[in-house]
C-alpha positions as CSV (number, residue, x, y, z in Angstrom):
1,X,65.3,-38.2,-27.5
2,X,63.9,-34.8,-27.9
3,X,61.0,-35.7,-30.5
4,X,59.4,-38.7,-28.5
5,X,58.1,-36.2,-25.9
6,X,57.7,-32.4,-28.0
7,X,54.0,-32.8,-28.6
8,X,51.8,-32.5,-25.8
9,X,48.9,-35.0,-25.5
10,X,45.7,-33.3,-26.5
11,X,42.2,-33.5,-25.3
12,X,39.4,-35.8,-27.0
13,X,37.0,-33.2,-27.8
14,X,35.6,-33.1,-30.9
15,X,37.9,-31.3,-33.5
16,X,41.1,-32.6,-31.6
17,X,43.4,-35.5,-31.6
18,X,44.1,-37.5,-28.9
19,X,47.3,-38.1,-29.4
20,X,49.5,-36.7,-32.0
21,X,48.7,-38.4,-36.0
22,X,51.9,-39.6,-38.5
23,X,51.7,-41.3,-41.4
24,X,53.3,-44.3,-42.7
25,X,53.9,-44.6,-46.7
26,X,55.2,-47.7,-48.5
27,X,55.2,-45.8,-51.9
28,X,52.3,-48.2,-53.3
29,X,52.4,-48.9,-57.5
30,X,48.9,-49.2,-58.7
31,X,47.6,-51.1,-61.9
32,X,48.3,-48.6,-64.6
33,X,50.9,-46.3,-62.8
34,X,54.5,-46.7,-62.4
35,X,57.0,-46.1,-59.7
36,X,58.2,-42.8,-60.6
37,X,54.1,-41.9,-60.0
38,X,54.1,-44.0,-56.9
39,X,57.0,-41.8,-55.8
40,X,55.8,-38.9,-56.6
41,X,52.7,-39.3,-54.8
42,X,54.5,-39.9,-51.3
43,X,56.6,-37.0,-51.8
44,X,53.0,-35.1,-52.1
45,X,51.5,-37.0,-49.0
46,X,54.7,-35.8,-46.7
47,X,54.2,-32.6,-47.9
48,X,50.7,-32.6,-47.7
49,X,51.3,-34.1,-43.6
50,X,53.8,-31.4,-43.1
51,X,51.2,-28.3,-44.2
52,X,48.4,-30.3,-42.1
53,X,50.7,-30.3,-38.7
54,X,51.7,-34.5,-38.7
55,X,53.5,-35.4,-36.3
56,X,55.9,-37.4,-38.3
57,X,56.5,-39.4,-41.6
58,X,58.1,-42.7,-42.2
59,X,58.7,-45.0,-45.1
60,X,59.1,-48.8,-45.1
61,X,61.1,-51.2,-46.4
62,X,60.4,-54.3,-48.7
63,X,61.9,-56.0,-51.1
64,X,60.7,-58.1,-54.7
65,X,57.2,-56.8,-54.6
66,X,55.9,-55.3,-57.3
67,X,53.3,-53.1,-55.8
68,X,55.7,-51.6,-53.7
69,X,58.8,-48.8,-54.6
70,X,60.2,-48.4,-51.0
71,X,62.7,-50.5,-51.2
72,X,65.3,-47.6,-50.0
73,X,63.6,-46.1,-47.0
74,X,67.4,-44.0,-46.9
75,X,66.9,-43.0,-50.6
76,X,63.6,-42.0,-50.5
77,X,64.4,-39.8,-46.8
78,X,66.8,-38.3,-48.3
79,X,64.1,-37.0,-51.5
80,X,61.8,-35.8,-48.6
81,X,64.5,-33.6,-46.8
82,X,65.1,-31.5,-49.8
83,X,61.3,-31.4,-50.1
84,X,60.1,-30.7,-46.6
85,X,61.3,-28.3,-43.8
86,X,59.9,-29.0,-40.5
87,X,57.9,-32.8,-39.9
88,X,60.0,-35.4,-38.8
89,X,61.2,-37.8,-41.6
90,X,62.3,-42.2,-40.4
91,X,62.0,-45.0,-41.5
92,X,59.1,-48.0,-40.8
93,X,61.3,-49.7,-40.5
94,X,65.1,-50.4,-42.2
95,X,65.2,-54.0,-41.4
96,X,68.5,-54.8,-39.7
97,X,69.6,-58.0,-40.4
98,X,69.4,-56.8,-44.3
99,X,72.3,-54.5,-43.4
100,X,75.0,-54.2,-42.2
101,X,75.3,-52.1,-39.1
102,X,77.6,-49.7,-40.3
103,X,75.8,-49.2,-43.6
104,X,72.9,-47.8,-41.6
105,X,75.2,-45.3,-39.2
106,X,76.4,-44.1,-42.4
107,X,72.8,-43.6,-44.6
108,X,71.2,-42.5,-41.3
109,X,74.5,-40.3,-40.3
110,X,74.2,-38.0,-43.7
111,X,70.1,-38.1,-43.4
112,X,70.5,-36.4,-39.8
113,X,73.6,-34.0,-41.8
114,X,71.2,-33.1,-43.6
115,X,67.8,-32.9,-41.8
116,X,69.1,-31.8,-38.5
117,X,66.9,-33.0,-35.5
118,X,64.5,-34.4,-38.2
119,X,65.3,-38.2,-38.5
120,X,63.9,-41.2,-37.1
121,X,65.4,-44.9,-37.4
122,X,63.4,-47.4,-37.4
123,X,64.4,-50.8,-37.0
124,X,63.0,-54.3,-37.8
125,X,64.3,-57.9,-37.9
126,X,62.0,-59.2,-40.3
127,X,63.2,-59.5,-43.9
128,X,60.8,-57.3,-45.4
129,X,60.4,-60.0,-48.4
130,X,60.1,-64.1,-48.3
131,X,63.2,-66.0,-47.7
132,X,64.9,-66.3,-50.7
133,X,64.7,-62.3,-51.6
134,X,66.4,-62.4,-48.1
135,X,69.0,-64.5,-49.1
136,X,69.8,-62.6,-52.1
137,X,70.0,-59.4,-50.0
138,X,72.1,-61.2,-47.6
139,X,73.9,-63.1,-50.0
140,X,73.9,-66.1,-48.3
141,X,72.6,-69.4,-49.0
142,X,70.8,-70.4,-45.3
143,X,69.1,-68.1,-44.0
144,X,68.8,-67.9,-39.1
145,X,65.4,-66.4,-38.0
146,X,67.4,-63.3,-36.7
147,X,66.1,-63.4,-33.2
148,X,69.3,-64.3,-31.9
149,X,71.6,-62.3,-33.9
150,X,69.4,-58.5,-33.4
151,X,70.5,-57.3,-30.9
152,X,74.0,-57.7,-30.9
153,X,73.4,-56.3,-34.4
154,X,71.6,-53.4,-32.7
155,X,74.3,-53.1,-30.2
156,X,76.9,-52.3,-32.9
157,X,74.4,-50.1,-34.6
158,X,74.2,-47.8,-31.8
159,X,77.9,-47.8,-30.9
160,X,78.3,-46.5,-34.5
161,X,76.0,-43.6,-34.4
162,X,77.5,-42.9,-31.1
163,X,81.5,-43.6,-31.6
164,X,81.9,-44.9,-28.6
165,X,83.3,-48.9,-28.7
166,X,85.5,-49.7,-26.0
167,X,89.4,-50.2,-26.6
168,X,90.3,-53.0,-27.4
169,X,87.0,-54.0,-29.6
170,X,87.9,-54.9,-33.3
171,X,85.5,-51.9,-34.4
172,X,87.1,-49.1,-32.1
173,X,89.3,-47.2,-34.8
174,X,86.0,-47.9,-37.3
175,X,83.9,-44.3,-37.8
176,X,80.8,-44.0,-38.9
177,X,80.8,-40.4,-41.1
178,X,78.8,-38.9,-40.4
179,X,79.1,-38.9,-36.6
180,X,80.5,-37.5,-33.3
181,X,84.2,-38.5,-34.6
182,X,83.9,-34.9,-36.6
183,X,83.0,-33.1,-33.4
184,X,85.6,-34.2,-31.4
185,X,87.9,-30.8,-30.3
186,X,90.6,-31.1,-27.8
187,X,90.3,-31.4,-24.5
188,X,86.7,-33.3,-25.0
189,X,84.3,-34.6,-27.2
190,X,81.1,-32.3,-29.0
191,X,79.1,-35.3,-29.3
192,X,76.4,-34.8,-32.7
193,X,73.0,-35.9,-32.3
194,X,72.2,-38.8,-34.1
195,X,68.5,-40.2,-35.4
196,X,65.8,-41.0,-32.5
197,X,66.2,-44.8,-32.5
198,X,62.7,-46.9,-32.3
199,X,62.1,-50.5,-32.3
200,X,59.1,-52.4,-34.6
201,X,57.5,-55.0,-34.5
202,X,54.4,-57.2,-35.0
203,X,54.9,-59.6,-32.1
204,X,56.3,-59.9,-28.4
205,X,60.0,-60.3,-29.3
206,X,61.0,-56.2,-30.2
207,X,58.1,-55.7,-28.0
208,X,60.4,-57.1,-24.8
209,X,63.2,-56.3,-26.4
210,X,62.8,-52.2,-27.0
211,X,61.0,-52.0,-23.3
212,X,64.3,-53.5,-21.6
213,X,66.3,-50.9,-23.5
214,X,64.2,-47.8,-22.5
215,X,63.3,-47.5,-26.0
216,X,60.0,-46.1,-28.1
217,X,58.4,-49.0,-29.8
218,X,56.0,-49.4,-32.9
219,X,53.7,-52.2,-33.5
220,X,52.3,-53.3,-36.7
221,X,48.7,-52.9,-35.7
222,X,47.6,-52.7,-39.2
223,X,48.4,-56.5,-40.2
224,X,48.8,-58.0,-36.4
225,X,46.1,-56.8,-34.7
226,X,45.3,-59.9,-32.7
227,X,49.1,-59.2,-30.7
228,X,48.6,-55.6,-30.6
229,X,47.8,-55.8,-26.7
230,X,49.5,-58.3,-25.9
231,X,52.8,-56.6,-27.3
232,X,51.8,-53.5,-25.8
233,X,51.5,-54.9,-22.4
234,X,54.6,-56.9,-23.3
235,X,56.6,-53.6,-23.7
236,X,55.6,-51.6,-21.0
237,X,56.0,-54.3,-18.5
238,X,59.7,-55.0,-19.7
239,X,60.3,-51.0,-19.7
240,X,63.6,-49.9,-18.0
241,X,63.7,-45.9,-18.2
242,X,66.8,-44.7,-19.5
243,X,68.6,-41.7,-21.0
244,X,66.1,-41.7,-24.2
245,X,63.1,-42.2,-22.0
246,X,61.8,-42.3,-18.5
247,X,58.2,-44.3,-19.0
248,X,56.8,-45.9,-21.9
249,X,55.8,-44.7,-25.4
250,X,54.5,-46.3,-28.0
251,X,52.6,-46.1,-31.2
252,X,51.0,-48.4,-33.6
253,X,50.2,-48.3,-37.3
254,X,46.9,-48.5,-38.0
255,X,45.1,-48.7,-42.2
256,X,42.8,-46.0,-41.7
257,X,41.0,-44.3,-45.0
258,X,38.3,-41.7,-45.5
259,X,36.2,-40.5,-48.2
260,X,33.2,-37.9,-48.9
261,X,31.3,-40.7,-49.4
262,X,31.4,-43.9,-46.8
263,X,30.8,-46.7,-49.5
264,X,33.3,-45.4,-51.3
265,X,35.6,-45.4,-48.9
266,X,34.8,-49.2,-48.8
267,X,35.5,-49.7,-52.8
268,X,38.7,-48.1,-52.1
269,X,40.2,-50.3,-49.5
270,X,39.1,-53.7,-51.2
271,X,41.7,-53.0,-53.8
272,X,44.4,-53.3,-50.7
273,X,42.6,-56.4,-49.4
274,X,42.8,-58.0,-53.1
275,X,46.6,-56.8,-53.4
276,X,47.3,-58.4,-50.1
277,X,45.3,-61.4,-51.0
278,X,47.6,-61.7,-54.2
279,X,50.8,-61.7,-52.5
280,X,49.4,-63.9,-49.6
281,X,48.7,-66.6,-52.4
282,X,52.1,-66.2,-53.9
283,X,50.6,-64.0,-57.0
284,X,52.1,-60.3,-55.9
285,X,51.1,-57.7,-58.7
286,X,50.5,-54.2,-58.5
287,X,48.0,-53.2,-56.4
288,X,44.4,-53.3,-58.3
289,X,42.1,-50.6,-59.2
290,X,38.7,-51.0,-57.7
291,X,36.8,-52.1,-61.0
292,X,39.4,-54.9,-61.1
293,X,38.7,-55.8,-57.2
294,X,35.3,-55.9,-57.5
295,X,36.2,-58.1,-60.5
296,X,38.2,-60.4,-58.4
297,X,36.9,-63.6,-58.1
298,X,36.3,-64.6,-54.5
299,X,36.8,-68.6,-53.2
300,X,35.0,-68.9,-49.5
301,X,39.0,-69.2,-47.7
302,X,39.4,-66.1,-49.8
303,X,36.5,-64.2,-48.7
304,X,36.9,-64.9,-45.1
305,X,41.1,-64.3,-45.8
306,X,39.5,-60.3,-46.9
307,X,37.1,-60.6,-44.2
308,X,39.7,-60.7,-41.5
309,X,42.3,-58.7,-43.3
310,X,39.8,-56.1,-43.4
311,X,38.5,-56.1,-39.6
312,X,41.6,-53.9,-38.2
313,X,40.8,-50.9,-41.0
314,X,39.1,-47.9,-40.1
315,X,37.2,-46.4,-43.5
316,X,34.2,-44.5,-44.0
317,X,33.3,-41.0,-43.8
318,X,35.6,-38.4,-41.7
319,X,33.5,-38.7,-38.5
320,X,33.4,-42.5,-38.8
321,X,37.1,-42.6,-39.1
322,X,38.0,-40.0,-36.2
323,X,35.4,-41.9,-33.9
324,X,37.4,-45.1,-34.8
325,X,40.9,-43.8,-34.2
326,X,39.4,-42.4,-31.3
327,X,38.0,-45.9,-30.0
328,X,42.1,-47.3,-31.2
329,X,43.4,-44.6,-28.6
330,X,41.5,-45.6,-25.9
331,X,41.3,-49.5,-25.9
332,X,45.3,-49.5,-26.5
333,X,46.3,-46.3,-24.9
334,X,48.7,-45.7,-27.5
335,X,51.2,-42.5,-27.7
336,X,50.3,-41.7,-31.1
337,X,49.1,-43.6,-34.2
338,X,51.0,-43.8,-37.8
339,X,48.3,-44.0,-40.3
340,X,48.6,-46.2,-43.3
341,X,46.4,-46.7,-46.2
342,X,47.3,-49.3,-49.3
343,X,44.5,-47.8,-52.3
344,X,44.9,-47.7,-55.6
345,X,44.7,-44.0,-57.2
346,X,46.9,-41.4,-55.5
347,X,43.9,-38.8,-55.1
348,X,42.1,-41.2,-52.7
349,X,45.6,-41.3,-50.5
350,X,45.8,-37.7,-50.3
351,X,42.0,-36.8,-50.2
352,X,41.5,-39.2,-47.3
353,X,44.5,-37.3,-45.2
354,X,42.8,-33.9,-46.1
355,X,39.9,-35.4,-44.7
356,X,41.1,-36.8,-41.5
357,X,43.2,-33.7,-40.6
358,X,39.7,-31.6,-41.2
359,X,37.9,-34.1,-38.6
360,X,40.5,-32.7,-36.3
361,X,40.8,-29.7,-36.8
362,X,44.0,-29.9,-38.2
């Protein structure tokens, strides 16, 4: 996998990264907008990220909320080809037991048709939604965990994108198209490259799972943070090298926000917390703007629910925010870090990456 490995890891100095900075985008709706503006926005954040030398940027999938228009990472990836030339485009994740496996060689087949050497899969087993969205995805009325089922799904996912089941298997004269089956000449095969595969997660089950296979693994830092280490160690302990990798490399997603002024900053994330609060308590809505956050009314399990919610994000001025992704690289020892942020108004989303590509020089 030639993008895990094509940016070298930089020095700490001041005015540098560590490691090399992506962004993760879930194309939030704010109180007032609508999802054409949501929409809009990310495509000017992965341009934005492109111009200011990010590594990479991915989109994620969920379902039934209203605050949130990526329910297509495949749609959206596509939108962001035709608008960007050079930064790697994926997914945070497609989540595969919403799919089937074929579906995904075939979205993820055109996407690499038409972003050559550009796409990244990512791939989840949670539902991305409650369980009854699930079911409606699914179309089924009981819904397994998925545990046990993901990776033989991941197993035909691959064997899609790479044409190669075994005689005799009941999907062996099945293509995915795009794929290697159109450059096949005689006398051998021209195999086509296919998306970087990587494994998510926000616990110790992709985390095992991904390290056994040789592959690059995310972790949800920015709503697990207690099993960030644990998964971490998890994965590089269970790492096999193998023809994607020889050693280890992970990243994590991390909310990180900045502002000209830091108490700002702090105004603007609250309106994620109370969003998240919302759809915690069953009440999912768009996600407020800060006058209505501050007009949230706060219960003591509610405050204490924003309290820890809040503890993982990094906000405040530029400085503050490079000194805390700083402090993130080196008590994880990450590969690189996708940055997140879930505010209201789209100018605080892009002024905050302005900001944090200017603390490093970017």
């Amino acid at each position: 996998m030639s993008d895990v490995r094509d940016h070298s890891v930089r020095g700490t100095a001041r005015g540098t990264a560590p490691v090399p900075l992506s962004v993760l985008d879930l194309a939030t709706v704010g109180s007032g907008r609508t999802a054409r503006q949501a929409l809009e926005t990310t495509t000017e954040l992965a341009r934005l990220a492109e111009r200011r030398g990010f590594h990479r940027f991915w989109v994620a999938e969920h379902h039934s909320m209203p605050g949130v228009a990526s329910s297509s990472p495949a749609v959206i990836l596509a939108h962001l080809a035709a608008r960007t030339e050079r930064i790697r485009l994926g997914s945070g994740g497609v989540m595969l037991p919403n799919h089937a496996p074929l579906v995904i060689a075939e979205q993820f087949g055109t996407l690499e048709a038409l972003a050559p050497g550009r796409i990244d899969l990512g791939l989840g087993r949670a539902p991305g939604t409650d369980g009854a969205t699930a079911a409606a995805l699914r179309r089924q009325d009981h819904l397994r965990e998925g545990a046990d089922d993901f990776p033989e799904q991941l197993s035909d996912l691959v064997r899609f994108l790479d044409d190669d089941f075994p005689d005799g298997h009941p999907f062996a004269r099945i293509h995915a198209v795009p794929g290697p089956v159109q450059g096949r000449v005689p006398g051998g095969v021209q195999r086509a490259d296919r998306p970087a595969i990587w494994l998510l997660g926000s616990s110790g089950f992709s985390a095992r799972l991904a390290g056994l296979l040789g592959l690059p693994f995310s972790f949800a830092h920015h709503f697990s943070s207690q099993n960030t280490l644990p998964a971490l160690e998890l994965y590089r302990q269970s790492f096999r090298p193998s023809e994607v990798l020889d050693r280890p490399y992970a990243s994590i997603g991390v909310q990180a926000l900045a502002a000209d002024d830091p108490a700002e900053a702090r105004r603007q994330v609250m309106t994620g917390a109370v969003a998240m609060l919302r759809l915690r308590s069953g009440r999912p809505g768009l996600v407020p703007t800060p006058e209505e956050a501050e007009a949230h009314p706060l219960a003591e399990h509610e405050r204490e629910f924003v309290a820890d919610w809040l503890r993982p994000v990094i906000f405040g001025s530029p400085d503050e925010v490079r000194a805390g992704l700083d402090e993130l690289v080196r008590r994880t020892g990450v590969d690189e870090l996708m940055l997140t942020s879930n505010a209201h108004g789209p100018q605080v989303r892009l002024r905050s990456l302005e900001l944090i590509a200017d603390a490093y020089g970017m």
